[in-house]
Structures are given as C-alpha cells and as structure tokens.
GUBA-831033 format. One line per field, with one value per residue: residue number from 1; x, y, z of N, C-alpha, C in turn; chain. Coordinates in steps of 0.02 Angstrom, whole numbers, padded with zeros to 5 digits, m for minus. Layout:
BEGIN
resi = [NUM_...]
nu = [X_...]
nv = [Y_...]
nw = [Z_...]
cau = [X_...]
cav = [Y_...]
caw = [Z_...]
cu = [X_...]
cv = [Y_...]
cw = [Z_...]
chain = [A_...]
This chain:
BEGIN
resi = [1_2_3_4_5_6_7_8_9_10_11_12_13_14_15_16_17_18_19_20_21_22_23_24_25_26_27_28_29_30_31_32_33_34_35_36_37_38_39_40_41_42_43_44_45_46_47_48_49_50_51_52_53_54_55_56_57_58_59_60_61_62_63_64_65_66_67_68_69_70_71_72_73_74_75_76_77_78_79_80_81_82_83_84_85_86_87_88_89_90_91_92_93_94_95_96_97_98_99_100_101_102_103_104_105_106_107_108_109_110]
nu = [m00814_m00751_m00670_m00549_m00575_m00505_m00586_m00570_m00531_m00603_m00661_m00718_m00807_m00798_m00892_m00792_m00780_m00699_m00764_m00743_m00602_m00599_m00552_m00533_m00660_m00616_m00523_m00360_m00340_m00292_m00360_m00507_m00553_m00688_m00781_m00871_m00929_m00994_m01150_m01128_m01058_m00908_m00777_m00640_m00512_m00339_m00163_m00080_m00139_m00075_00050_00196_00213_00257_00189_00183_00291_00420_00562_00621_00705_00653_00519_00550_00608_00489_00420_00492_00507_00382_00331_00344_00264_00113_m00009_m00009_m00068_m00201_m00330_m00431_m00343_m00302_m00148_m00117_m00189_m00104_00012_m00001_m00069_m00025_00114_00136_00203_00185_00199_00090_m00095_m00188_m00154_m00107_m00210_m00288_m00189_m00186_m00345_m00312_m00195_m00279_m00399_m00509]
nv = [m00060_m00215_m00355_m00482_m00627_m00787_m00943_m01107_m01146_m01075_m00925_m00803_m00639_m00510_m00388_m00237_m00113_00012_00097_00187_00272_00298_00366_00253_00161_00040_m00032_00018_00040_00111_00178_00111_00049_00027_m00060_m00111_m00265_m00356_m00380_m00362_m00248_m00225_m00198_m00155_m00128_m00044_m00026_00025_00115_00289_00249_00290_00300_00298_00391_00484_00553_00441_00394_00362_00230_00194_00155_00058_m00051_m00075_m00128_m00263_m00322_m00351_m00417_m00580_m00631_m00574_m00538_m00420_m00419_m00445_m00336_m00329_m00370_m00314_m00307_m00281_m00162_m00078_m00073_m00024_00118_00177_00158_00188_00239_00361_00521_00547_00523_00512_00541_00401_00333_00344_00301_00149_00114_00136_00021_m00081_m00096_m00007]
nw = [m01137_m01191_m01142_m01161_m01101_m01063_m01064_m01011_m01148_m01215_m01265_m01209_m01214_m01122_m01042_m00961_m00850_m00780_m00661_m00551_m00450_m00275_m00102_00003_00092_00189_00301_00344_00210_00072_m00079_m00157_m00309_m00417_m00512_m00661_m00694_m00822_m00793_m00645_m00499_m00433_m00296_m00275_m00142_m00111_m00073_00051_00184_00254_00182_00088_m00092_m00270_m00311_m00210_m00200_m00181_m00257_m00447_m00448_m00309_m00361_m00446_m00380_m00271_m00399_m00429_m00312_m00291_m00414_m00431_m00337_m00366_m00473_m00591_m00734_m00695_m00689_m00587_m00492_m00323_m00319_m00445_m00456_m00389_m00433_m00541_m00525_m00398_m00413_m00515_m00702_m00693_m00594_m00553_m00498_m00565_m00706_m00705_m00678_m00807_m00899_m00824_m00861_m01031_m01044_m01009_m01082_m01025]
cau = [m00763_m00739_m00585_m00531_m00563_m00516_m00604_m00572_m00502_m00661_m00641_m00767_m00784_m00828_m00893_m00791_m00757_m00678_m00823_m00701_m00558_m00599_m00541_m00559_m00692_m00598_m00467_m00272_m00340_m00282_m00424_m00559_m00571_m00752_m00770_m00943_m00915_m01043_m01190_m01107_m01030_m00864_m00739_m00560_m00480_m00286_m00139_m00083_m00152_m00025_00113_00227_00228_00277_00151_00185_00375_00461_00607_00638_00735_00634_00485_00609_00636_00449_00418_00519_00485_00290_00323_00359_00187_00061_m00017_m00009_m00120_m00282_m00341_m00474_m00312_m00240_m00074_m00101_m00198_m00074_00067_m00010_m00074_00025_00186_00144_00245_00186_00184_00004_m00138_m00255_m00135_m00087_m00280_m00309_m00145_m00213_m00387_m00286_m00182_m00327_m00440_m00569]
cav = [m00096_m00278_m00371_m00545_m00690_m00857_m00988_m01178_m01155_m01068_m00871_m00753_m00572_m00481_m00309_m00218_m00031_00041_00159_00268_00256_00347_00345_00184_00169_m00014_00000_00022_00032_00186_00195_00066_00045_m00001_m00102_m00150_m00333_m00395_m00325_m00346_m00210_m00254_m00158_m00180_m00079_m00078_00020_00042_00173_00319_00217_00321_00269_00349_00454_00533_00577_00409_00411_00310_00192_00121_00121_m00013_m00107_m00124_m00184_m00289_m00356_m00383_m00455_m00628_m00661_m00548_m00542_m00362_m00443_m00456_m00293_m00350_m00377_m00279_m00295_m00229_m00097_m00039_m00058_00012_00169_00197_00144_00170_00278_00434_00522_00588_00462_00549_00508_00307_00278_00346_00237_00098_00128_00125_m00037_m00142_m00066_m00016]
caw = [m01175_m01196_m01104_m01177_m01053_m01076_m01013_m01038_m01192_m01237_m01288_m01191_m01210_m01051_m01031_m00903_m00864_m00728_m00658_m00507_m00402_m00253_m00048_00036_00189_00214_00372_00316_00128_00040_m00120_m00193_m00360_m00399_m00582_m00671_m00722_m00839_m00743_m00560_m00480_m00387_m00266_m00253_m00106_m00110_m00070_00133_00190_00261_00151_00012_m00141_m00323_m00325_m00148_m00209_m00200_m00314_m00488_m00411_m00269_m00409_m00465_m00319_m00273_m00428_m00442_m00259_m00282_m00477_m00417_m00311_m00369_m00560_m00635_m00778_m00691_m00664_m00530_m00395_m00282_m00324_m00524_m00449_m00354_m00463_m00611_m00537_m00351_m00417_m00612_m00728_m00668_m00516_m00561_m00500_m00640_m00773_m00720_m00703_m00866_m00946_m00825_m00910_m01073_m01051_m00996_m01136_m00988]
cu = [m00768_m00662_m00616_m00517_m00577_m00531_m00607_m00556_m00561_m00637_m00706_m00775_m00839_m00845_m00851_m00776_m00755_m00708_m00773_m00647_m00562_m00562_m00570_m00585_m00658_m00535_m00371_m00266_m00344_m00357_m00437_m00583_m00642_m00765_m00853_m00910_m00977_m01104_m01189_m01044_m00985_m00802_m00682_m00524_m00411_m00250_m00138_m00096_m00110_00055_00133_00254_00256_00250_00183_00267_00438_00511_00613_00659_00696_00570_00506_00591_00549_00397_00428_00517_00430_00285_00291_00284_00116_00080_m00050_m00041_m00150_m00281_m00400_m00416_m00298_m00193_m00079_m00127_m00148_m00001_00047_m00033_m00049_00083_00171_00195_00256_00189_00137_m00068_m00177_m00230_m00113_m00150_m00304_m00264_m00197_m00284_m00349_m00242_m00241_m00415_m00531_m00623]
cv = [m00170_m00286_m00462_m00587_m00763_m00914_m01057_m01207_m01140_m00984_m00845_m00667_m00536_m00402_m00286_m00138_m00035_00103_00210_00215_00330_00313_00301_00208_00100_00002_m00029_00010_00116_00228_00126_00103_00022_00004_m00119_m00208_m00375_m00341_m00350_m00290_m00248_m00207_m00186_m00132_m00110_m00021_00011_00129_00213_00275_00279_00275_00337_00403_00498_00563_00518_00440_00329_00251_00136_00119_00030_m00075_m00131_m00155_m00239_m00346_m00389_m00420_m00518_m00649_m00618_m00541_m00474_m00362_m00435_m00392_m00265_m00349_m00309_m00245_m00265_m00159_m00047_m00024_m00003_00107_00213_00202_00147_00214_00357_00456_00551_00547_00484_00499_00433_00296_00291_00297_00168_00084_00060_00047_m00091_m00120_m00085_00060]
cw = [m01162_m01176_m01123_m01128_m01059_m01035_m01037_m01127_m01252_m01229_m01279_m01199_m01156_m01056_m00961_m00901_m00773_m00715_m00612_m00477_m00354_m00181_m00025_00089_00230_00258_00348_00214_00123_m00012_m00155_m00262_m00390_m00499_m00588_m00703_m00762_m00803_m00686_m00546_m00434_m00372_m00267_m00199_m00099_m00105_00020_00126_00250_00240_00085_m00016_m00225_m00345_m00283_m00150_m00193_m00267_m00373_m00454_m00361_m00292_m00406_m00428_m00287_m00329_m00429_m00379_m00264_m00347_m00479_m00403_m00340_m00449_m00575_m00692_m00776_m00651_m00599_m00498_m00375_m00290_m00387_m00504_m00423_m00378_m00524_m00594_m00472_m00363_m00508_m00641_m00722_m00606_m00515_m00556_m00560_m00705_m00778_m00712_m00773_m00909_m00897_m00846_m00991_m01085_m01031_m01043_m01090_m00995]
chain = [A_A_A_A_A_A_A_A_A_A_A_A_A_A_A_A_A_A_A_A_A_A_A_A_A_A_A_A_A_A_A_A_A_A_A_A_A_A_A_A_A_A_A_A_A_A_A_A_A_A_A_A_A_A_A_A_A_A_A_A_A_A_A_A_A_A_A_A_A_A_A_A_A_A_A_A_A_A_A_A_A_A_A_A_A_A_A_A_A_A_A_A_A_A_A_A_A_A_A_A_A_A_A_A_A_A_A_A_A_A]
C-alpha cells in the first residue's frame, strides 16, 4: 500500500506495509511490530511487558483514561511510534489483538 507523506510542502507517496506483530526479544517490551519502509525493514517494540491493558480484560473506562493520558505527548498518527502502536492495537477498540491489528492495518491503509 502507499501512505501519504508530506515533505516540505512537497507530497511523497511511500510504500509501507506492516509485515508482523510478534513477541518482543527487547527487555520490558511486550511485542515488535516490524514494518517494510520503502525497501528498509524497521522494528518498533512497544507495550510494557507483564502490564494489563484492554486486551488483557481492562475495562471500558480505564481504555478511556489511558487514552486520554498518553493523547497529549505521544502522536497516534504516525504509525512507526510506540505510542500509536500501542494505543491502536493494546488499548484499541477491541479486546482481540488480531482484530485491532487488522483495523490498525485498515486505518493506516497498510
């Protein structure tokens, strides 16, 4: 797929795809996301590892709240960080990692 990146007021189109999300080997990282970019391969590991989150039976509610906590500093946009990874498919709408990497897939048309 192609992902819209603007650069300098100059309009690039990037190949990217989200190849896996599997268990992190990185130390207090939950799972690494691992992205082709163009033709470079690049890892994202994110998530504490032994932390509950919405998947693991959180409730609606403190969804909410760390949303709404991590909003502020971290950019849920760029699907290279961290922090989108971990909102969009630890804390996403489901409590089914399968089905928020396939929506996060789907919203970042990867």
């Amino acid at each position: 797929m192609y992902s819209l990146i603007s650069v300098n007021k100059f309009c690039a189109f990037i190949i990217m795809e989200l190849l896996s999300v599997t268990s992190s080997n990185a130390k207090n990282k939950r799972l690494t996301a691992k992205f082709k970019v163009g033709s470079k391969t690049q890892s994202v590991s994110f998530g504490l590892k032994g932390g509950k989150t919405y998947v693991d039976g959180r409730s609606w509610a403190e969804r909410e709240a760390y949303l709404a906590r991590h909003r502020p500093r971290e950019d849920f946009g760029n699907p290279l960080t961290a922090g989108s990874l971990a909102s969009h498919i630890l804390w996403g709408k489901h409590d089914n990692i399968t089905k928020n990497v396939k929506a996060f897939k789907n919203k970042f048309k990867l």
